[in-house]
C-alpha positions, -999 to 999 in steps of 0.1 A, spaced: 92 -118 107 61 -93 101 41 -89 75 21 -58 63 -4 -47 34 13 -25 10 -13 -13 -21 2 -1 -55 -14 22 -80 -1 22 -116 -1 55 -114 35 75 -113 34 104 -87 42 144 -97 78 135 -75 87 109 -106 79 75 -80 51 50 -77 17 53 -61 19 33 -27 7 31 2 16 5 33 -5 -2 63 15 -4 90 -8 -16 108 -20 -47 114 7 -70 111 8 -104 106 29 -132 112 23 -148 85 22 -141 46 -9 -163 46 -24 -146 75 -23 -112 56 -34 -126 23 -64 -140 47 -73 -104 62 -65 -83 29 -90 -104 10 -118 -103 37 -152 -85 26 -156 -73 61 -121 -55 63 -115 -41 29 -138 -13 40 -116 -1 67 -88 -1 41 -103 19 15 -117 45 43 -80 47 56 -63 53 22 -91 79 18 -89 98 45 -52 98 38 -60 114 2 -45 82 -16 -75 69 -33 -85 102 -52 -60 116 -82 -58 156 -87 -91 158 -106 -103 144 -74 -117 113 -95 -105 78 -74 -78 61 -85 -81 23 -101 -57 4 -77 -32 -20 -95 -21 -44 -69 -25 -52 -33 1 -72 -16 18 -91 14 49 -80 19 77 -89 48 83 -59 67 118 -55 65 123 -57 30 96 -26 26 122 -9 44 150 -13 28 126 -4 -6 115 27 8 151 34 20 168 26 -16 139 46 -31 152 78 -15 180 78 -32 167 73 -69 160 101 -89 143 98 -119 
């Protein structure tokens, strides 16, 4: 089983769904391996230059966005989330 960082804003998007944004890469084996790497001061630069350069950090005022929760989550089960979430309309 993988693991992968997936950050959530508390934020609701102009499409009616959450903020969020997963790293697909690295991936870990282990939950606690990704907990290790998603806390560590010498890598949480690398994450907040890659959700920059993907335009995630900055709202439409182009003011950055407060991020509400990182987390470790198994792979498989953010796909099946981001497949059920397709078919939700709000």
């Amino acid at each position: 089983m993988k693991w992968l960082i997936v950050v959530l804003w508390s934020t609701i998007g102009t499409d009616g769904k959450i903020d969020a944004y997963v790293f697909t890469e690295p991936t870990f084996d282990t939950k606690e391996a990704c907990v290790r790497h998603a806390l560590d001061p010498n890598e949480i630069p690398k994450y907040v230059s890659k959700l920059v350069a993907e335009g995630m950090f900055i709202d439409d005022k182009g003011q950055p966005q407060k991020i509400d929760r990182v987390m470790c989550s198994q792979a498989d089960k953010v796909k099946e989330i981001l497949s059920l979430s397709n078919d939700i309309s709000i």
